[in-house]
Every structure is written in structure tokens, then in C-alpha cells.
N, C-alpha and C positions, 0 to 999 in steps of 0.2 A: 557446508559439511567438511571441505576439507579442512576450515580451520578450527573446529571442532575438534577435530582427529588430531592438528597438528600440538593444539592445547593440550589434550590427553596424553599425548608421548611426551610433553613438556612436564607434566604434574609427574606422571609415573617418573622420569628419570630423575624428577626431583625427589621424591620419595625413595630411592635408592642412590639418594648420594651424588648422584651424577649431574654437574653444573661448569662454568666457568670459573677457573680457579686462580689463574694468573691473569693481568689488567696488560693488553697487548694494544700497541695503536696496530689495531689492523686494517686494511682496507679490502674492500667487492674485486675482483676483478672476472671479467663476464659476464653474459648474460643469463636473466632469468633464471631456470632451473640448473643453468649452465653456470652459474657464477659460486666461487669462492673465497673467504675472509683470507688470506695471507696475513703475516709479520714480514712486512716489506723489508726491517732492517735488517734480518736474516739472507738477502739475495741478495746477489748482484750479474757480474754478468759472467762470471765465471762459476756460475753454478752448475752444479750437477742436478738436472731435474726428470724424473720421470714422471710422466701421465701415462695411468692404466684405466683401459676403459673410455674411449671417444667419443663411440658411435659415431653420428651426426653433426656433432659439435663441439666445434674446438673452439671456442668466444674465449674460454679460458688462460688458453693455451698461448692462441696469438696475444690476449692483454702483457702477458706475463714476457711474452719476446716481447712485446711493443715498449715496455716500462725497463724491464733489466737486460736485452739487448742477451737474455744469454741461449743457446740451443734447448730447447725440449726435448724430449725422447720420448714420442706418444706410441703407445702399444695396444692395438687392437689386433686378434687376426679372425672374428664376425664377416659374415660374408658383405654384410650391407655397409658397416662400416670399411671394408676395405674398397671395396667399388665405389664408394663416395673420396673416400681420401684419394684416390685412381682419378677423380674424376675434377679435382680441385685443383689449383695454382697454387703454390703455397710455398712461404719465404725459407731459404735455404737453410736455417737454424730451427726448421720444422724436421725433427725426423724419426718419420716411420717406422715402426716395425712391427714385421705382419705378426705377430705372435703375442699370447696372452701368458697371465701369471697366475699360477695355481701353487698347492704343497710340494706338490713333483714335478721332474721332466718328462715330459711324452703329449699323450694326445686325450685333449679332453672333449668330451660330449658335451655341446650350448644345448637346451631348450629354444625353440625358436618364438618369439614374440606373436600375439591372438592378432595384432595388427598388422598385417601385409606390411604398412610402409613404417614401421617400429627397426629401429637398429636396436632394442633393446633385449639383447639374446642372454641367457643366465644358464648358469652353469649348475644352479639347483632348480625345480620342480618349483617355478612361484607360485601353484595353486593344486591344490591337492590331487586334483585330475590330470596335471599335467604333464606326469611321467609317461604318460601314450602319446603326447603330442608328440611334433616334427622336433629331430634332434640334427644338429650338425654335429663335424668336428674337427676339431682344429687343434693347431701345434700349442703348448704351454708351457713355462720353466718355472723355476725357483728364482727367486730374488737373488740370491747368493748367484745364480750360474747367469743370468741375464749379468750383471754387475761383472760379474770374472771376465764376459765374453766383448762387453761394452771398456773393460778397465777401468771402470771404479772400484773406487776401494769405499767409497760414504757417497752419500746425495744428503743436498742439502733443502730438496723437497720431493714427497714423496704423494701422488694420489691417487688416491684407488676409486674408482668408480664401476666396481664390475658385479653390479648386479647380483649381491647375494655371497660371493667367492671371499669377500673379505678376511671371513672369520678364519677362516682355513689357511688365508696366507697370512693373518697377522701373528696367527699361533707358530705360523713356520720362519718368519721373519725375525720374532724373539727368540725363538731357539737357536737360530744361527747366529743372536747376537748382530744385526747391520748395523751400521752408524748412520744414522738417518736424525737430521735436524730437524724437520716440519713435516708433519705427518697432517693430511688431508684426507678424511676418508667419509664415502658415504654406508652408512649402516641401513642394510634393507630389510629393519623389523615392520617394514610395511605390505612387505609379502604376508599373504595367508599361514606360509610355510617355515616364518622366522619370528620367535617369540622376542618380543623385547629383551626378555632376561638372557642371551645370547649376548646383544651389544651390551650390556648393563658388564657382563664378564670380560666380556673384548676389553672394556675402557679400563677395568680394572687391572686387567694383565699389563696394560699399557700403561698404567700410571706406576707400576712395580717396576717396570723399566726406566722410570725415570719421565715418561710424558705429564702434561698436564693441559686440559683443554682450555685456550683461549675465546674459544667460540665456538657456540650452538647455532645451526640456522634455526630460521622462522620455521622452517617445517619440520625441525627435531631430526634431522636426517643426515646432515652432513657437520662434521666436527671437524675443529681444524685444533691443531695440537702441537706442544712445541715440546724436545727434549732438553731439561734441566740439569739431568744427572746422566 
């Protein structure tokens, strides 16, 4: 079933256009659901990297220290995901921060996940009943004010893993104009509650900025994308 579904988001996004456009030696790093294509000759170890979105699993996070030696800046602030990162050892060019990224700064409402042990909390309603379920809430910024408060000025990879919020901060992300080399994102038109034709516009907005996607996953979910212009 599920590669049936992953087929179908592969046809429809080809039928609007949406494919790999530039020929990238990329490489996996991570695992399983956890893992992502990079343009490795983009890093090095003086990069500037944020990961938004953890939970449970940083396979990604550590390949990325393990290969380019350079600091992470992972941003979760999910109750589960931070009692897990609380609860780990983890290499000194690992660093945390308790806070999430939305349009704006302040405090945003998560949904909290149907699975007891899910670190997967979303910041939109992932099924239509779910605006009654259990909501937490937690601190959130702008790219722009996260970046001023860290001093950067650019990153040279960027990935968003959070559950639905994407669209909201890519729209706010291009408005502000960031300088951002690699752009990693997963799109959740797998929720009940997010049409494909959402991401179909996301990718579009992003390729008017100058992206162009190097890589589709197998399961049509996660794009990885590099800035040209």
C-alpha cells in the first residue's frame, strides 16, 4: 500500500511539472525514514547548518558531524523530543535548541501525536478531527530572528522536518530573502489535511527564488534542493 501511495505522489507531481532538474553527485546520510540526499561538495566544516525538526532521531545529524566535522544547530522545543535529547550523550558540535520555527515569534500550539510514544507533534490539525485533540505549547521564531540571535548571516544547509509547518515558513523565509545554499525539506501532503497542490506551489515559489531540486525521495516526501541564482 504504501508504495502504491508513494507511486501516486510521484505521477501527480510529475504531472505538474515537478521532478529533478539538476544532475547532483549526491549522497544518503541516515537512516531509514531518517535519512537524506545532500550535495556533499557544498559542506564542509565550516558550515553553517540548521536541522528543524528531530524528534527521536538525529541518524542525520550525527552522519553530517561524522563526514564534515562541522557543528549542527538542531531545533526542537516538542516535549518528547526534548526529554529524549535530555536524555542522550551527544558530541559537542551537537547543539540544541529548545525552540521551534514558525512565520512569527511567540508561542505556538503542537497537536500532539495518536501514538503515546510518537515524537511526531504538528503544528497543523493532521486529520480532520484533530483540532479537539491534546495540544501543547511551545516557544517559536522566524528564520531571520533565530539567524540574528545565532549570527549568521547565510547557512549553507537548511532542513525542515516539522510536521506540516513548512509551508508557512518557506513563504516567510522567501520574503525575508535568507541566503540559504541547500535547502532539505520534507512536504506533508501526506496528512489528510494538506493537499498536494500546497507543496506543488511551495516548490514553485522556491524555484522563482532561484532553487532547483536535485532529489526526490522514494516516498515523494522529502526534496533536497540546491540554490542556483
Amino acid at each position: 500500500m504504501q508504495s502504491l501511495k508513494s507511486a501516486l505522489r510521484h505521477w501527480w507531481l510529475r504531472r505538474h511539472g515537478i521532478r529533478a532538474e539538476i544532475a547532483c553527485a549526491g549522497i544518503d546520510l541516515g537512516i531509514a525514514n531518517g535519512s537524506w540526499n545532500v550535495f556533499p561538495d557544498a559542506l564542509n566544516a565550516q558550515s553553517v547548518i540548521y536541522s528543524f525538526g528531530i524528534g527521536t532521531d538525529i541518524s542525520f545529524d550525527l552522519a553530517l558531524m561524522a563526514r564534515f566535522h562541522a557543528n549542527v544547530h538542531a531545533f526542537d522545543p516538542t516535549p518528547r523530543a526534548r526529554a529524549w535529547i535530555q536524555s542522550q550523550s551527544l558530541p559537542g558540535n551537537f547543539i540544541y535548541h529548545d525552540c521551534g520555527i514558525a512565520g512569527y515569534d511567540g508561542m505556538m500550539p503542537f497537536y500532539a501525536p495518536r501514538n503515546p510514544a510518537s515524537a511526531h507533534f504538528t503544528p497543523v490539525p493532521r486529520y480532520e478531527h484533530s483540532a479537539s485533540s491534546r495540544q501543547v505549547s511551545a516557544p517559536v521564531q522566524t528564520l531571520r530572528t533565530l539567524m540574528a540571535m545565532l549570527g549568521h548571516d547565510h547557512l549553507d544547509l537548511l532542513k525542515l522536518d516539522i510536521e506540516g509547518g513548512e509551508y508557512e515558513v518557506i513563504t516567510n523565509m522567501l520574503a525575508d530573502h535568507i541566503s540559504i545554499r541547500q535547502l532539505l525539506v520534507e512536504f506533508h501532503h501526506n496528512y489528510r489535511t494538506i493537499h498536494l497542490d500546497q507543496t506543488v506551489q511551495a516548490l514553485r515559489h522556491l524555484r522563482q527564488a532561484g532553487f532547483r531540486i536535485f532529489n526526490i525521495s522514494r516516498r515523494a516526501l522529502e526534496f533536497s534542493l540546491l540554490r542556483v541564482s
